[in-house]
N, C-alpha and C positions, 0 to 999 in steps of 0.2 A: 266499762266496769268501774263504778265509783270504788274507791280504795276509804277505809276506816283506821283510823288510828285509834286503834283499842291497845291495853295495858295485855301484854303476854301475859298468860300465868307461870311463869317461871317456880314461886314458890311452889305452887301445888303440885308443878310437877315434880319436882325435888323432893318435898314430902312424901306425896303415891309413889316415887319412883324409890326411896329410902324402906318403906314399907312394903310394895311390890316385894323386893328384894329380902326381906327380912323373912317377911312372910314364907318365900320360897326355900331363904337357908333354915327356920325352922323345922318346915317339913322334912325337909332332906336330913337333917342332922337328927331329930327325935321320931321318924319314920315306925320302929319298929313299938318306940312306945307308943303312940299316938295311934298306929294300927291295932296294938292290943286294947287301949282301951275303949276303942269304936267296936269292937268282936264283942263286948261285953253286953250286949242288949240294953235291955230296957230304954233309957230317955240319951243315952251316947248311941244307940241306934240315929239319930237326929245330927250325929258330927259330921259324918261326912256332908250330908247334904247343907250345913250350917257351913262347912270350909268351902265347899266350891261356891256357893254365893258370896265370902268375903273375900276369896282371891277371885270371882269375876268381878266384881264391885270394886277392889284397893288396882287392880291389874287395868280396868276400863278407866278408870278414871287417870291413872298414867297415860295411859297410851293416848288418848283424848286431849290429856294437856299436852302431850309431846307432840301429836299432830301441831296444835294452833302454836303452840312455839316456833315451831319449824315452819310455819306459814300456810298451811296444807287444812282448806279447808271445806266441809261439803258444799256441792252447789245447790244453792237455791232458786227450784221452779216458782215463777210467778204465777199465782192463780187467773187463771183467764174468767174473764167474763162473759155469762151466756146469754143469750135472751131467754126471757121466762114468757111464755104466751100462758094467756087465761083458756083453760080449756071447758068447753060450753057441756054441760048436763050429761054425763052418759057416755062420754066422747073424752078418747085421749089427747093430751097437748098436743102429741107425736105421733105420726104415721107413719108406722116400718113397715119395709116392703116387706110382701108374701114370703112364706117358705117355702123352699122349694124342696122335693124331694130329693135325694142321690137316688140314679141310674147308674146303672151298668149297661155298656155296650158291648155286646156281647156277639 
């Protein structure tokens, strides 16, 4: 496994991790205002669904830089290489075997 020496994101995590955080003591502290003016319809019908895409967004993007801080990172499949046949008029590249019925033995 070749090893990279890339630059952690330490800021970004610090930042999404300072706003994560904000984010969540906001909610929690003005809850009951922030519920009543979502209950009011028309165009704050559109808050809630507006808050959980910026606390998935400020929350993903922490926890993403926390991962590669901490060294922890997906593994990457190498694409294999197939062979391509030319396939002639009419006729498929590939020939899958027959199908077979399910029996019951009875």
């Amino acid at each position: 496994m070749a090893t990279q020496t890339a630059r952690k994101p330490w800021a970004k995590t610090i930042v999404f991790g300072i706003l994560s955080a904000a984010l969540y003591a906001g909610v929690f502290a003005f809850a009951d205002t922030i519920a009543a003016h979502f209950a009011q319809g028309s165009y704050w019908a559109a808050g809630p669904i507006a808050t959980v895409f910026l606390f998935s967004y400020v929350h993903g993007e922490f926890t993403g830089n926390l991962w590669s801080v901490l060294g922890i990172e997906a593994t990457r499949k190498t694409a294999r290489k197939t062979e391509t046949t030319t396939a002639t008029v009419g006729k498929p590249a590939t020939v899958r075997p027959a199908a077979r019925r399910a029996t019951l033995n009875a």
